[in-house]
Each structure stands twice: as C-alpha cells, then as structure tokens.
C-alpha positions in Angstrom: -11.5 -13.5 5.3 -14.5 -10.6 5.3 -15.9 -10.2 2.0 -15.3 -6.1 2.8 -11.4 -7.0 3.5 -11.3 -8.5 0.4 -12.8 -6.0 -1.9 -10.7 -3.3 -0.3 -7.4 -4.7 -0.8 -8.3 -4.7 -4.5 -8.8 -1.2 -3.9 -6.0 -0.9 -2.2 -3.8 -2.4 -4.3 -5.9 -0.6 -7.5 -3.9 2.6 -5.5 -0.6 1.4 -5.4 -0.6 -0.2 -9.5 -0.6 3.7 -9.9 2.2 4.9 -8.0 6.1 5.0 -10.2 7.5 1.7 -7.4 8.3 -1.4 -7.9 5.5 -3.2 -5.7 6.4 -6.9 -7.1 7.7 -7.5 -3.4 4.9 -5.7 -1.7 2.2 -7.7 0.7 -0.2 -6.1 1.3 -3.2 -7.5 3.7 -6.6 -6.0 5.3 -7.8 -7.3 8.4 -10.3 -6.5 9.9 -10.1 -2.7 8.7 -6.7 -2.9 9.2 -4.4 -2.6 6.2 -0.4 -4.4 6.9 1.9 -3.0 4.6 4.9 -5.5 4.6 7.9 -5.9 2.2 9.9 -3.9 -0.2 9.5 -1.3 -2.6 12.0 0.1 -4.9 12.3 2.9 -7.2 10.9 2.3 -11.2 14.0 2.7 -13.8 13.0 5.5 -15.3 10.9 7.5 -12.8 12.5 10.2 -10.2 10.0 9.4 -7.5 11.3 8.7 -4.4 9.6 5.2 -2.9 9.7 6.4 0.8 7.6 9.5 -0.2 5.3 7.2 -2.6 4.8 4.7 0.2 3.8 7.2 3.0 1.5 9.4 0.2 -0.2 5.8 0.1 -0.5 5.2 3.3 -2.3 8.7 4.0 -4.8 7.8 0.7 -5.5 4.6 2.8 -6.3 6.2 6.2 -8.6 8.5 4.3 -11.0 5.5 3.2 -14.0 4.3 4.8 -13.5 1.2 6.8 -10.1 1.9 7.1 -9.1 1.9 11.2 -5.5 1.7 11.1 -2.5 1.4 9.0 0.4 -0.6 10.0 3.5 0.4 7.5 6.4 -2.2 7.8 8.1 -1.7 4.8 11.5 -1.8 3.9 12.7 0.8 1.1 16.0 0.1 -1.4 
C-alpha cells in the first residue's frame, strides 16, 4: 500500500473519531485515491444524530480532499 493511502486513511479516519456513530464496525480503506466505505454504523447512546446523515456529511468531507478521486459508500446503517 502507497505511503499517501496510508496517511490519508489516518486522516480519514481522524474525521470519522469525530462524528456522534458507533464506527467500531466500520472499514474503512484508501486505494489508490479511492476511499471504500464498508460495514456498519450505528447511532451513539446518548446523541440524536442520525448515522445515515453522519455517514453521507463524511463522505462529502472526503470528496472535498486532495487526492481524493472517488468515494465508494457501502455501508449498512442500524
């Protein structure tokens, strides 16, 4: 894996620590400039945010980033 793939997935993932969803189940890869969003994400006891919204807010914030080419969101929400 690309030294730049790994450094922004710790980015990445430094942007979804911040969001109010449980991420524990959440892969979350960069290949190539393209980020794979795969798992599930559920909603934080606690916190009114809704996990569908949170997950597509992050996936705009991704496309947004330099490097980024594509996003490819295959996550399952409960």
């Amino acid at each position: 894996m690309p030294l730049e793939d790994i450094e922004m997935r710790r980015q990445l993932m430094h942007e979804v620590a911040k969001r109010p969803i449980d991420y524990s189940l959440l892969d979350l890869h960069v290949v190539h400039g393209t980020v794979y969003l795969r798992g599930v994400v559920r909603k934080l006891r606690g916190y009114d945010a809704d996990p569908a919204k949170e997950i597509e807010h992050l996936c705009r914030i991704f496309r947004q980033k330099p490097g980024i080419r594509q996003v490819v969101n295959e996550v399952t929400v409960r």
